[in-house]
C-alpha atoms as one frame of an Amber mdcrd trajectory, in Angstrom:
protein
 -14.438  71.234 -61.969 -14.326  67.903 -61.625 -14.365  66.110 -58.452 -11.666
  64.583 -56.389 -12.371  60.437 -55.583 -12.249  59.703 -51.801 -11.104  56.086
 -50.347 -13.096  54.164 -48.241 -11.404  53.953 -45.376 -10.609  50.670 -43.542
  -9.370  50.580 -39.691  -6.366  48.919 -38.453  -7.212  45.074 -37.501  -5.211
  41.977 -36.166  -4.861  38.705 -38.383  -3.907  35.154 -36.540  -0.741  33.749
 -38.172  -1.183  31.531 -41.684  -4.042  34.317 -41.663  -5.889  35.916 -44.641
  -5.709  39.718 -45.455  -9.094  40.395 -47.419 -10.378  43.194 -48.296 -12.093
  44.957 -51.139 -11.481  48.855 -52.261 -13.666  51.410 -53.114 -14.247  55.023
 -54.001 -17.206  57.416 -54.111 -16.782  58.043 -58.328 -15.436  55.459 -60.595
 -11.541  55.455 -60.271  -8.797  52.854 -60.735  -7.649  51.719 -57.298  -3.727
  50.202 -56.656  -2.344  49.832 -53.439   1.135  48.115 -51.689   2.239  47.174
 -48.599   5.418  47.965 -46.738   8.205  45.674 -46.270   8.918  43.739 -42.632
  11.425  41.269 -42.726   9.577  39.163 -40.369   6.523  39.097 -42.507   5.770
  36.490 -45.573   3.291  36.860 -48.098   3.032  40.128 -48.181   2.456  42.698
 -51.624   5.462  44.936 -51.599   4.587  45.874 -55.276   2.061  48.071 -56.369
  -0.982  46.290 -57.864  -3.634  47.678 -59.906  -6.382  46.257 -58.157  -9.865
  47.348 -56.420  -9.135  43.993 -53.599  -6.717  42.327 -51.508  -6.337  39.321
 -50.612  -3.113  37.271 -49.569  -1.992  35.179 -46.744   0.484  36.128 -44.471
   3.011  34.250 -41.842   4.586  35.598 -39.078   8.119  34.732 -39.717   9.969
  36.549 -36.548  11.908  34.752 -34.013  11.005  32.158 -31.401   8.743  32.215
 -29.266   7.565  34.998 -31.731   5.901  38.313 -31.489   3.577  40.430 -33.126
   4.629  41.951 -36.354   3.067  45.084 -38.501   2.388  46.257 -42.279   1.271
  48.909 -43.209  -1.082  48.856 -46.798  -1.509  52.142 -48.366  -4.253  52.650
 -51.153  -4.153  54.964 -53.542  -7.113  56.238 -56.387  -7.149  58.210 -59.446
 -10.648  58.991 -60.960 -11.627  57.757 -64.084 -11.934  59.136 -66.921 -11.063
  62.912 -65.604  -7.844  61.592 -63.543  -8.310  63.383 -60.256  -5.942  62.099
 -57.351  -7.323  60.836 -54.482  -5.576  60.993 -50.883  -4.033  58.424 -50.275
  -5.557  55.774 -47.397  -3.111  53.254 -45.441  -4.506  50.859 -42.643  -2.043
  48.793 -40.606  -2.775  44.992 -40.267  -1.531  43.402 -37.401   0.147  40.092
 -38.036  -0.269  37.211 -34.975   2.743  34.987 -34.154   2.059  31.263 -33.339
   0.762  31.127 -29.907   2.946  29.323 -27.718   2.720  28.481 -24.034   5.822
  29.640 -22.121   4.708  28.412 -18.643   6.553  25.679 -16.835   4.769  21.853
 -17.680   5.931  20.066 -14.157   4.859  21.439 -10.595   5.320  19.315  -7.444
   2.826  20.225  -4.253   2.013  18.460  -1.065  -1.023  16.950  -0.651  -3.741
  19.570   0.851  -1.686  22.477  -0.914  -3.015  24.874  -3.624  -1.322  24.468
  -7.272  -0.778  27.902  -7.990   0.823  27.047 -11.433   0.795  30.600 -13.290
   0.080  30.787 -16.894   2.371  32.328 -19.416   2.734  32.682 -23.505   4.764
  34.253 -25.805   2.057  37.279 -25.985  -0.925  38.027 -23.680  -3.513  35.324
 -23.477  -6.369  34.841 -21.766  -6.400  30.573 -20.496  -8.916  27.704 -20.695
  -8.150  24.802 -18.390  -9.317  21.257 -16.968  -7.689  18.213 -15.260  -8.290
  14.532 -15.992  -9.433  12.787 -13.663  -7.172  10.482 -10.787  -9.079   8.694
  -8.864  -6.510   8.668  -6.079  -6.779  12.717  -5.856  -9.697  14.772  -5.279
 -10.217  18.704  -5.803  -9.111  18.544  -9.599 -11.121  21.094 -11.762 -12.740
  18.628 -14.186 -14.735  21.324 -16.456 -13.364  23.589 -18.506 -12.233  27.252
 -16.231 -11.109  30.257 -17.627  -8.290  31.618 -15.063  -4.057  32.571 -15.429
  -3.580  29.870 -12.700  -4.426  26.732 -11.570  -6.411  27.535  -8.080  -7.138
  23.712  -7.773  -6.429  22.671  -4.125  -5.144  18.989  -4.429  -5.863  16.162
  -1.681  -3.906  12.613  -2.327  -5.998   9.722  -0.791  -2.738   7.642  -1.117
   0.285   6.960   0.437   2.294   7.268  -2.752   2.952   9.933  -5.418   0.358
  10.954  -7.677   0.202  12.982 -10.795  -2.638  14.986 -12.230  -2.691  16.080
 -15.871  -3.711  19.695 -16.690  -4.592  20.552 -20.041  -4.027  24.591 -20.900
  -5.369  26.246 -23.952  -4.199  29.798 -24.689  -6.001  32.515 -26.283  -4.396
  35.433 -27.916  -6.372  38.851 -25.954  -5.739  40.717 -29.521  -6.848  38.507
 -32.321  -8.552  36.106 -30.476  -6.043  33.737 -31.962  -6.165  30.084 -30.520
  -2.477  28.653 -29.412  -1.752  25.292 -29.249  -2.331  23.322 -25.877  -0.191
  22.710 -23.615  -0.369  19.532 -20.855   0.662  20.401 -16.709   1.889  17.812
 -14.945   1.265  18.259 -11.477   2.716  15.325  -8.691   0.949  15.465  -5.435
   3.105  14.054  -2.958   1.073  11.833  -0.137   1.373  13.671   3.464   4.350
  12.900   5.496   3.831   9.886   7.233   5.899   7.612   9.471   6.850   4.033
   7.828   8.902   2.840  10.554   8.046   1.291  13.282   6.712   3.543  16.179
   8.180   1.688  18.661  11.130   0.430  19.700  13.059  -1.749  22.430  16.660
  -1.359  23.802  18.870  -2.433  27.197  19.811   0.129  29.338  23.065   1.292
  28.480  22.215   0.857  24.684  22.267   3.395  21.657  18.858   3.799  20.694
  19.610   4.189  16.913  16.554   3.676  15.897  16.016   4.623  12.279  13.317
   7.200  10.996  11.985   5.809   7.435   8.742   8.024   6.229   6.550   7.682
   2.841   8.237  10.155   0.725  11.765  11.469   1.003  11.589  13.832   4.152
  13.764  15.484   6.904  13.023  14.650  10.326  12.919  16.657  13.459  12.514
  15.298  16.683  13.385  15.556  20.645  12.902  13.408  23.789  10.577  13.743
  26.661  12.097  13.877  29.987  12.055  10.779  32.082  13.285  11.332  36.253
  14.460   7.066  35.741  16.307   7.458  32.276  19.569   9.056  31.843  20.709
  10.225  28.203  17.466  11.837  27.199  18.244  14.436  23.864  16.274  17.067
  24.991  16.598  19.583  22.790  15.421  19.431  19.382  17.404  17.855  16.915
  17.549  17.244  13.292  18.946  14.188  11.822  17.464  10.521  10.259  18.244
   8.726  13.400  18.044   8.835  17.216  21.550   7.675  18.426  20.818   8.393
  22.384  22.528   6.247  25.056  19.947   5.362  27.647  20.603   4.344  30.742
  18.130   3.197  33.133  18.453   3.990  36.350  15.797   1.150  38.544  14.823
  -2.257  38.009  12.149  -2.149  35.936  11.552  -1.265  32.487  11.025   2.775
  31.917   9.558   4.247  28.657  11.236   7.310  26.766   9.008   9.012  24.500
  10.381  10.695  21.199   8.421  13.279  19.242   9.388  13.726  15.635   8.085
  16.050  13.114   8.047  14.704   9.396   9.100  17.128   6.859   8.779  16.418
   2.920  11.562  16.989   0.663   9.443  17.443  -2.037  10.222  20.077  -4.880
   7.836  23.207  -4.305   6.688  21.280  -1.552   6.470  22.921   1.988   4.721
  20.566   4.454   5.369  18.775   7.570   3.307  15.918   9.472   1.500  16.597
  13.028   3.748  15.437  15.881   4.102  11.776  15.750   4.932   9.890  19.175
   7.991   7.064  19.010   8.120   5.455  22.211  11.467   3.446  23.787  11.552
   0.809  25.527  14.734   0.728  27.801  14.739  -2.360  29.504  17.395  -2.869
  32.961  20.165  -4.875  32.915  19.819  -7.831  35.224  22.256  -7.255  38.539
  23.749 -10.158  40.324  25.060  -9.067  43.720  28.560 -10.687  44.603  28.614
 -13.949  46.986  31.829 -15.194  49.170  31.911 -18.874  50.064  34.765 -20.197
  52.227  35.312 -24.305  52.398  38.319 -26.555  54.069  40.669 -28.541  51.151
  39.081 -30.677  48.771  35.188 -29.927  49.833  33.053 -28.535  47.209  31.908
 -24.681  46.915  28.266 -24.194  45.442  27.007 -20.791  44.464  23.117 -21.043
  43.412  23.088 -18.012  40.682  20.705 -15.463  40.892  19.576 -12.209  39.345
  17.488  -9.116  40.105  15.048 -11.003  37.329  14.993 -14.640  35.838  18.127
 -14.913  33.863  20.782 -17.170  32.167  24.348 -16.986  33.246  27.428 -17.279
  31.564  30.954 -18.458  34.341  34.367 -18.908  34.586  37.189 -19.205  37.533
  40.312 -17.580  37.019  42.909 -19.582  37.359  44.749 -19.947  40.531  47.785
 -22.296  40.088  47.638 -23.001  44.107  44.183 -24.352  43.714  42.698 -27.494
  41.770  39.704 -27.944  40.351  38.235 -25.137  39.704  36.399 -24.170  36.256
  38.450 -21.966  33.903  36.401 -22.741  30.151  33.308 -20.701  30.361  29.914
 -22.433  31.845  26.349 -21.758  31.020  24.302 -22.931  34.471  23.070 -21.527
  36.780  24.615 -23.160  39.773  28.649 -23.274  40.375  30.041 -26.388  42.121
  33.658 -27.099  41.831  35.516 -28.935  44.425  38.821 -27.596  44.820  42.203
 -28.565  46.536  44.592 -26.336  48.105  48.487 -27.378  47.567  49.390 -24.608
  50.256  49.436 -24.179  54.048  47.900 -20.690  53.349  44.331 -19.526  52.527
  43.450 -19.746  48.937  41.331 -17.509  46.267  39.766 -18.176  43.556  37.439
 -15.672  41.418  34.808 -16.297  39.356  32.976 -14.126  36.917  29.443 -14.503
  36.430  27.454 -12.910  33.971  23.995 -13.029  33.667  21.597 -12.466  30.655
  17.658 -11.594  30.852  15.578 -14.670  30.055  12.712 -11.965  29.072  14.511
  -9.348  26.895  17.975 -10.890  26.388  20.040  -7.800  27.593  23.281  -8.812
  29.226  24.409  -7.327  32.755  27.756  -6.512  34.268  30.144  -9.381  35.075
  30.107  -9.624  39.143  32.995 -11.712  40.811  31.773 -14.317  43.329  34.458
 -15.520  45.561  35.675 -19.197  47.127  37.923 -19.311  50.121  39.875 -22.506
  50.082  41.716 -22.754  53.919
């Protein structure tokens, strides 16, 4: 009785793509060896044919679809002892055939300064990730040696007041095969932290609209809200949202009252979520000077004389209105700051003529009412 020959068996193993098959057959007795491998569609290079041969060795590429994914073949060996021609049992391994590894993850991430990247890693089958930044010397708390992570953990600081981008470079691993993918580069922009660009003051006239303009470092919403003041009428209150402060102000004494305005700076940034501290805008609202009204009363063809004053040093701006029983007076506006017309009256009755006076701050320009000063011509 002769004996029966008995494979070597080989276990199942994982080749990278554009990888090798290679392997060598052998028996326990002298026998002739031939072996095959099953047909996948996806799979090039492969021996569908039997060959008479104690090795294998061929290349094979992963041909299935994008991004690609692991494909099998099975090779089954058979033996028949030589010279007696005893069968052998058959022995099949499977090889498992690598696609390309490809990243899958997203390249572009936008954070606010101070914030964690938390960029997740992902390929077209699972990977384990090496990963470093290049250096910007505008940002610190890059990761500048090599890590081994699924996620950029980097928490990112901009020292500027303008954008900047770090580069990431991410090399993937395949976890069966230990096949190396091609790199793939992260941008990551770091937006500066919200800041205030306008100015954080500003300067109106009572009665004025504020609308003072919020401008900031980075595109941003703005939230904001006044601070009560007893001497200023007009005061939003409540928080509001909106790129400008359009309150009317009115204030309510003689003297120039502030109006304090928080606002709260919030970036617009893509996959950024971060607001400034509260940043203080104060307002100015200066008080309209106030002329009180004066009555002169003179005989026919004498002159009337008003000295003009204000509630501070001012300019004035007059005019009479024109009374077509009196002469003389001034109907063109006047910039003085005295009135002295002498006037006739061409009637045996009392005579009035008006005129309007309106003064304008020497110090901050702001224009007050228009008060009527009378002349009595008997």
């Amino acid at each position: 009785v002769h004996p029966t020959p008995v494979i070597t068996p080989i276990s199942n193993y994982t080749v990278c793509n554009f990888g090798t098959v290679i392997q060598n057959l052998s028996t326990n007795i002298d026998a002739d060896i031939s072996w095959s491998s099953n047909f996948n569609a996806f799979i090039g290079g492969n021996t569908t044919t039997i060959q008479n041969s104690n090795s294998i060795a061929e290349g094979l590429t992963n041909q299935s679809p994008a991004p690609g994914s692991p494909q099998q073949t099975t090779y089954t060996v058979n033996a028949v002892s030589t010279p007696h021609g005893c069968i052998a049992d058959s022995m099949s391994f499977v090889v498992n055939l690598m696609p390309t590894v490809i990243m899958t993850s997203a390249s572009a991430f936008e954070i606010c300064s101070g914030n964690q990247v938390g960029a997740f890693f992902a390929a077209n089958v699972s990977s384990t990730y090496t990963w470093q930044a290049t250096d910007n010397p505008f940002v610190s708390g890059e990761t500048l040696l090599p890590a081994t992570s699924n996620f950029i953990s980097d928490i990112l600081i901009n020292e500027s007041d303008v954008n900047q981008i770090v580069t990431y470079i991410v090399t993937p691993t395949s976890q069966d095969g230990q096949c190396l993918g091609a790199s793939q580069t992260i941008f990551v922009t770091v937006t500066p932290p919200p800041a205030l660009v306008s100015s954080p003051t500003a300067s109106i006239c009572s009665e004025q609209v504020v609308n003072y303009a919020f401008a900031s470092n980075t595109p941003a919403s703005f939230t904001w809200f006044g601070q009560n003041n007893p001497n200023v009428q007009g005061i939003t209150l409540n928080t509001t949202q909106g790129p400008f402060i359009t309150d009317q102000l009115v204030n309510t004494t003689g003297i120039p009252q502030q109006v304090t305005y928080t606002v709260i700076i919030t970036s617009l940034a893509a996959g950024a979520n971060c607001s400034s501290q509260p940043i203080p805008i104060t307002v100015t609202v200066n008080p309209l000077p106030l002329v009180q009204p004066l009555t002169a009363e003179i005989c026919p063809n004498e002159t009337v004389t008003f000295v003009l004053q204000a509630s501070e040093p001012s300019w004035f701006t007059w005019v009479a209105e024109n009374n077509i029983n009196v002469w003389g007076e001034t109907t063109t506006p006047t910039q003085s700051n005295f009135i002295q017309n002498t006037l006739s009256n061409n009637t045996f009755d009392p005579q009035f003529v008006y005129y309007n006076v309106t003064p304008t701050s020497s110090s901050t320009g702001c224009i007050g009412q228009t008060i009527q000063h009378t002349a009595i011509v008997n």
